[in-house]
N, C-alpha and C positions, 0 to 999 in steps of 0.2 A: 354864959356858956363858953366854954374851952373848944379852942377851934379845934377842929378832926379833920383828915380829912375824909371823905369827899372835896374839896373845896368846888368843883361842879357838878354836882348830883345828877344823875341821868346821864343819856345816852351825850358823851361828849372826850371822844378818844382823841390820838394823837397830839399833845396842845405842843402848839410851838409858841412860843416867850419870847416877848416883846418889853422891853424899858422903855421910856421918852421921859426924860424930864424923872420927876415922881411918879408919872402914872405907868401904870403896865397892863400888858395886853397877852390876852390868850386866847389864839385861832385854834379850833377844835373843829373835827371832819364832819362832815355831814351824809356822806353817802348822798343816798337816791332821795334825798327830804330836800326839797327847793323851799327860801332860796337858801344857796348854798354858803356853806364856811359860818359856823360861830364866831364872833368877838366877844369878849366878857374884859369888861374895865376895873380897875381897881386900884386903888392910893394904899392899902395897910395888908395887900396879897391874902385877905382871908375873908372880905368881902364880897362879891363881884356881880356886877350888874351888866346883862347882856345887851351890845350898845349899838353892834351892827351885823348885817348878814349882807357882804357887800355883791355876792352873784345873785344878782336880782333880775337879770335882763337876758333874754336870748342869744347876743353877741357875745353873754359871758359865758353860759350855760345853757344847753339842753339837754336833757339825760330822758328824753322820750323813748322807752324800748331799749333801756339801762337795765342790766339785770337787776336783782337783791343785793344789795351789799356791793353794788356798783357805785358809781358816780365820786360823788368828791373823796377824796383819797389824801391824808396828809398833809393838809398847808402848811405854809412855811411866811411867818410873817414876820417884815423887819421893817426899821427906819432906816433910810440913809437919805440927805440930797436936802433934806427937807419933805420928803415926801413919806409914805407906807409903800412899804411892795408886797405884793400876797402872791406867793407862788402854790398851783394844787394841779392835782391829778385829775382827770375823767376819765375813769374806767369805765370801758364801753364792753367787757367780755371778765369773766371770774371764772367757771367754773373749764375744765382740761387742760392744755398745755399753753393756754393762750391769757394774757390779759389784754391786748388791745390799749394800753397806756397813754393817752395825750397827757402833757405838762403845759400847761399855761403861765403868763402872768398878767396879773392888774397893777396899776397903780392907784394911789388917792391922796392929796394932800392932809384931807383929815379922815379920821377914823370913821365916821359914818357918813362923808359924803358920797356924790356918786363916783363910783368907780370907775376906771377906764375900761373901754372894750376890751378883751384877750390879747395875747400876743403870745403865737406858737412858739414853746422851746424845745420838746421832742417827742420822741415816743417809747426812748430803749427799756425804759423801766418805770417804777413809779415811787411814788415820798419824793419830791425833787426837793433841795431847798436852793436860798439866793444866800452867798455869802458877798460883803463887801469888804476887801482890803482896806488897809488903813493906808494904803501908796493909791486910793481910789477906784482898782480895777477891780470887778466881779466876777464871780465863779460860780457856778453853776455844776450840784452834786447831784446826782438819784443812783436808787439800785438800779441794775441792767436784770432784767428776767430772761431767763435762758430756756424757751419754750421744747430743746433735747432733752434737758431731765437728765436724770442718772446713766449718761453712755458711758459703760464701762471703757472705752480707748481715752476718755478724755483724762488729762494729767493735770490739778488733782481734779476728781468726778464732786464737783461744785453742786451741786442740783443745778434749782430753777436760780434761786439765790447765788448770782454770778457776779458782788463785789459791789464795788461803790465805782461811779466813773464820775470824772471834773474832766469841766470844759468852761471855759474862758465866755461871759456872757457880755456883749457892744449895747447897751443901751442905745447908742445914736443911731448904731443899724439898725437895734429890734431883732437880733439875732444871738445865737451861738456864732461864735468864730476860736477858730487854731484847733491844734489838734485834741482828742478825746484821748485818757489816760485813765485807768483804771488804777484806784491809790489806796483800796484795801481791800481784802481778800476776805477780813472776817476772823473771829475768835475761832477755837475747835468747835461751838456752841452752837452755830452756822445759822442760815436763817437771816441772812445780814441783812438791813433793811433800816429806812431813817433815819439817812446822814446831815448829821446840822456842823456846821463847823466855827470856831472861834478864836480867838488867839490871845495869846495871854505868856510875858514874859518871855517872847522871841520866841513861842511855841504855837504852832496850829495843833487846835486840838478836835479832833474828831467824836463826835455823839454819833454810836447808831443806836439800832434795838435792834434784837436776836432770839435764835429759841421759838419767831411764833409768837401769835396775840393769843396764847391761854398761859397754861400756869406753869411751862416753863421758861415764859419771857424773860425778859433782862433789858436792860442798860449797859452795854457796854462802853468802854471810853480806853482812843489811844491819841498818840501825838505825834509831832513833826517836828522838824528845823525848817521844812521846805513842805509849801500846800502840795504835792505832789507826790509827797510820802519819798521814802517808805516811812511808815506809822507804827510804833510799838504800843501793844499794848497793855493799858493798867494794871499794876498789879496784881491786882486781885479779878483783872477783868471787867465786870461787872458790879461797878460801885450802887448803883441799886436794882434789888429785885427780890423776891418774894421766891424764888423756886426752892432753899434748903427751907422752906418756912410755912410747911401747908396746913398749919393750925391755924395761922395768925387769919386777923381780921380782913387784912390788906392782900386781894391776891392779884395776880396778871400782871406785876409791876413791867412795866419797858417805856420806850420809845415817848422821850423829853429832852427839855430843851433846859439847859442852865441859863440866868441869869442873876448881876450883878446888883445889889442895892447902892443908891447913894452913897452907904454909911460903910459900903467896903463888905456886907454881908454875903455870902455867894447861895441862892436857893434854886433846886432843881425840879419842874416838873414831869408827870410822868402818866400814862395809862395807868386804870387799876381799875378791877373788879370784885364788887362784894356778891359773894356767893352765896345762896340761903342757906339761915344754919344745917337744914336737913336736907341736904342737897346739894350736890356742885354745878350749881345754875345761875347765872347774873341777869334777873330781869331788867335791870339799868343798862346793862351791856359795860361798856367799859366808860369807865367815868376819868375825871383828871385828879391828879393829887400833886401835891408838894410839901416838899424838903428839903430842910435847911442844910446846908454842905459846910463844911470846910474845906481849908487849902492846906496841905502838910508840904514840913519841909522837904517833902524826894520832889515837888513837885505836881501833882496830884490830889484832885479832887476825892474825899470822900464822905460818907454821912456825917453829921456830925452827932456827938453820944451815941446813943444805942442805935447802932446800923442795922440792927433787925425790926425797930419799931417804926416804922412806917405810915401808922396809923396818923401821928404825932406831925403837925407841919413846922412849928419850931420844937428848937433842941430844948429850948426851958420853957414853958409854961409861963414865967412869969411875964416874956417877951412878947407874947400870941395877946392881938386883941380880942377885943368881945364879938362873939360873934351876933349881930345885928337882928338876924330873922330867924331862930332856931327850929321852928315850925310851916312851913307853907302851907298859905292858905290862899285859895284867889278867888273871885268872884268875875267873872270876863260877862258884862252886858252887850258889845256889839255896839255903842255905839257912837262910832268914830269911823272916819273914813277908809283908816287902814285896818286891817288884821290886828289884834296883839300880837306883842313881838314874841310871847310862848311858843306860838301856833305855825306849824309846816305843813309843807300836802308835797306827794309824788311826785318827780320825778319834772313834771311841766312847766315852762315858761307862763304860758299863755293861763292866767292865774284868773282872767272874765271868764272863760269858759267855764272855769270849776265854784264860783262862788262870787258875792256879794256883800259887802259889809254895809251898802249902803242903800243896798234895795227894801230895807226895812225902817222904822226910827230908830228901834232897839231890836235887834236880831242880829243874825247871819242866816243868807238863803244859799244852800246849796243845790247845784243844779245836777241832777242826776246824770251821770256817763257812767264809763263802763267797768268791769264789774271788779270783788275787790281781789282779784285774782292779778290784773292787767298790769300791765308793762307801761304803759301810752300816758291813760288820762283817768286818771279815779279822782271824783270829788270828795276826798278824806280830808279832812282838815283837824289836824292833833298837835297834842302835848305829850313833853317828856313824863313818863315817869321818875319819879325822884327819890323815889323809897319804898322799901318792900312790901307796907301796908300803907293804901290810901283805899279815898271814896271819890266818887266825882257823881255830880247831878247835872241833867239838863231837862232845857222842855225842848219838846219837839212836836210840830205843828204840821200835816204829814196826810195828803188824800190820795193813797195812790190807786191807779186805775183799772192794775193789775200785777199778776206774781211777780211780772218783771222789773216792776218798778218798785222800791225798796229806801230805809231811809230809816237813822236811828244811831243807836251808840256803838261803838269800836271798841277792842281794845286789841291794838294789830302790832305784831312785831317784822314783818312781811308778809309778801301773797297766801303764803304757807304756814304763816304761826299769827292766826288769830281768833278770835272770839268777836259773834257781834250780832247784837239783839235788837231787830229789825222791822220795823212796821209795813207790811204789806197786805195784799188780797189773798183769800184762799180760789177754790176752785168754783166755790157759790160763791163768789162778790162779796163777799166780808171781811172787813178790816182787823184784820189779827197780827199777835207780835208773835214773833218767830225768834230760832237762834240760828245762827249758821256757823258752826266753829272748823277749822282749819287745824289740828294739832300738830303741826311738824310735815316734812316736806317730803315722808312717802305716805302711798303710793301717789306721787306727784300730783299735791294739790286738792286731793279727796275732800270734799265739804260735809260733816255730817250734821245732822238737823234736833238738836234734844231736846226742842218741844215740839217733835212731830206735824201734828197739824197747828200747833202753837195758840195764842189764849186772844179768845175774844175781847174787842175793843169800844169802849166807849166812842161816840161823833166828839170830834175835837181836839185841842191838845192835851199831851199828857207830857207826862213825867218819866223818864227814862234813869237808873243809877246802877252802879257799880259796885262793886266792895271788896277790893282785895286784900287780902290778910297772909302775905307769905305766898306759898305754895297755893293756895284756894283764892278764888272767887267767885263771887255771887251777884248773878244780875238783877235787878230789879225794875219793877214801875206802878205806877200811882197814877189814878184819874187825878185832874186838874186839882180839884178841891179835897180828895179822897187818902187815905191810909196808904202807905206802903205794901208792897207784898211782892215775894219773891217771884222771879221770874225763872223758872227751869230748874234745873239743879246745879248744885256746886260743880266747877269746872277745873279744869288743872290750868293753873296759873303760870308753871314754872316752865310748862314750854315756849311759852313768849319769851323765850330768854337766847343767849347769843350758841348757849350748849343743847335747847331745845332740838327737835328734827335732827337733822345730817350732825353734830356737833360742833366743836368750841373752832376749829375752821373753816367755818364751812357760812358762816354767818359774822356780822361785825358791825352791829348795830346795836338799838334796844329797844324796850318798849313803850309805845304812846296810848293815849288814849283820848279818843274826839269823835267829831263828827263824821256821817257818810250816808251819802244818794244815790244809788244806781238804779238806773235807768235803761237794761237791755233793750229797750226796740229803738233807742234812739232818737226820743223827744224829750231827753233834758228835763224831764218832770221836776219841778223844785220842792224844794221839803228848808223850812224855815227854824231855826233855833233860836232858844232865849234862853239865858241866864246860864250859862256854863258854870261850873262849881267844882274847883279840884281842893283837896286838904288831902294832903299829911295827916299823920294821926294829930291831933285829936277826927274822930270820923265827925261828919256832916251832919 
């Protein structure tokens, strides 16, 4: 099979690009999904096998009472020293004039050991990255957000999007030190946001993204004599981006990181989102892609061959390896002492509280908290979505003691965009499956219920499954040993997507699907799972 891309399928934006040697790295955001920060490894750039999630620990992360589409914000991963350094955001505030931005960083001598604790670098804005000179000293970039907005006195009226600012970063302090310089202003495009910077040929050259994470993002790219600017920029501005090209397969192009092959080759990563044919909705959210660049004689990077195909991660075909696993298919038994490395949950450190991998032989026990609405602590344990039609199966083993107490399959894109088919009590003591779906985020959070009093249940474990096909899916379940048979009726799929609810800014994630337990009175009722089963098409 001919690589495409996607080259990381699902919810997996921002990637910043990393070389060592032959191998290369791509950190991709995680938002409010602990733990934090994607790593995906790879030797031939069309492979990639996910190798670390290094905010694992409280002293790295907490994002308890994190909005949606809060928390990790942009990493920026690089080598220098001998070591990795992982610079990211925690957005603690999203929605009005306000983000509340921290910048941290970690170190690690290798890619999935343990990471260092935090080390504050600021708060003026967020997407920070770490640049390292080649005279040894490092600099330190992020947008500034400008919480005035559009005040007509201000000269030019900037928005929130108030520039890029560099500041001089002391490792041996642990701090920023000398003074803060604001060293680009932004294309006409505006929107300026995820500055990477690199140098090449006695030039600083500057990456943001612009325009906005929907369909009229960009890649912008300008230069320097001096890290300080002033910065002209690119010819053409924006050497990739999908905005004159809304038919093509590849939309939301922006905000990537170039890098350099051994062999002198130059390939650029980038956001992208596929939207359903009948609809302009990305239930992946925004995924990573890459393409192959050249260097022309003015000096300047640009696509290499057809600068509108996108789709394509090299310029020939006959150069792109095979691609490896064209189909996903998984079988996750539970039993190992960690988690698979698929599977995230909200927002919390304290990851005993929400589950067990080892309270079982074979299972996962989740422990019922609170409800799938919350901010704090929800026992939801999921995977990415990776393409527009999949099935997934589980068992679930499930006595609850009351309405309050709940436990079954998800399919959630936040508080406000999800679906999920739940085994509970009715109001006589009887164990019935329910739905509770969430369609979008007015009137704030509304739950409605489409199998009413919901379908009586066999004593014992049963069989819970899914079936999404595009825009539709369909719930289902099966006694133990028993047939299939639908569960409620077909549901809209396509709001679990980042255009879903409030729309295409307003959300910056995408959609999973797994386990979950709640427990309203506050006894942790556990509800136990076996044999998780996610595919790609072919279906299950």
């Amino acid at each position: 099979m001919v690589a495409r891309n996607p080259i990381l399928p699902g919810f997996n934006p921002d990637p910043s690009f990393c070389r060592v040697g032959e191998d290369y790295y791509i950190a991709t955001s995680t938002f409010e999904w602990y733990p934090g920060v994607q790593i995906h490894h790879s030797r031939d750039l069309v492979n990639w096998t996910l190798v670390s999630r290094p905010l694992e620990r409280a002293d790295q992360l907490d994002m308890r009472g994190n909005p949606d589409s809060g928390g990790i914000w942009a990493p920026c991963l690089s080598y220098a020293d001998g070591q990795f350094w992982l610079i990211y955001t925690d957005i603690k505030r999203l929605d009005g004039n306000y983000k509340d931005a921290h910048n941290y960083l970690v170190t690690c001598p290798t890619i999935d050991g343990e990471w260092s604790s935090r080390t504050y670098m600021n708060s003026s804005g967020f997407d920070p990255s770490l640049f390292h000179d080649d005279d040894g000293r490092k600099w330190f970039v992020n947008m500034v957000w400008d919480h005035r907005g559009y005040m007509e006195q201000r000269d030019p009226p900037r928005g929130m999007f108030n520039g890029i600012l560099l500041q001089e970063y002391d490792h041996e302090a642990g701090a920023l030190i000398g003074p803060i310089k604001r060293i680009f202003d932004g294309s006409p495009h505006g929107m300026t946001e995820a500055p990477h910077l690199f140098k090449r040929d006695g030039y600083y050259y500057l990456v943001t993204a612009e325009g906005g994470t929907g369909y009229e993002h960009a890649v912008t790219h300008a230069r320097s004599k001096s890290i300080d600017g002033p910065y002209e920029l690119h010819p053409d501005w924006h050497p990739l981006t999908a905005r004159k090209s809304p038919e093509a397969f590849v939309q939301r192009v922006g905000h990537g990181q170039s890098v350099e092959t051994p062999e002198g080759r130059t390939f650029h990563t980038f956001l992208m989102g596929r939207p359903l044919p009948d609809v302009q909705r990305c239930p992946m959210g925004r995924e990573t892609g890459l393409r192959e660049m050249e260097w022309r004689e003015d000096g300047w990077m640009y696509v290499k061959g057809d600068g509108a195909d996108l789709h394509r991660i090299f310029a020939d075909d006959a150069d792109a390896p095979a691609v490896l696993e064209p189909v996903e298919v998984r079988h996750y038994r539970f039993d190992d002492a960690r988690l698979p490395m698929d599977f995230q949950w909200p927002r919390s450190p304290e990851k005993d509280r929400l589950f067990s991998p080892t309270a079982l032989d074979e299972g996962l026990r989740l422990f019922g908290r609170e409800s799938m609405g919350s901010w704090f602590e929800q026992a939801l344990v999921a995977r990415r979505q990776t393409a527009w039609d999949y099935s997934v199966e589980v068992t679930l083993d499930f006595a609850p003691e009351g309405y309050q107490q709940m436990a079954g399959l998800a399919t959630y894109y936040n508080r406000f965009k999800f679906h999920y088919l739940a085994v509970t009590l009715n109001d006589a003591g009887e164990r019935v499956l329910v739905i509770q779906s969430c369609p979008g985020d007015y009137p704030e959070g509304a739950v409605t219920f489409p199998l009413d009093e919901g379908i009586a249940l066999p004593d014992g474990p049963i069989r819970l499954g899914v079936d999404t096909r595009g825009r539709s899916q369909q719930f289902r379940w099966a006694p133990l040993d028993g047939p299939w048979q639908d569960a409620g009726p077909a549901l809209d799929a396509s709001v679990l997507s980042d255009e879903g609810g409030r729309g295409e800014h307003a959300s910056f994630t995408g959609n999973f699907v797994g386990m979950a337990a709640n427990d309203l009175t506050g006894r942790a009722k556990p509800a136990d799972f076996f044999d998780f089963r996610y595919a790609n098409q072919p279906v299950l």
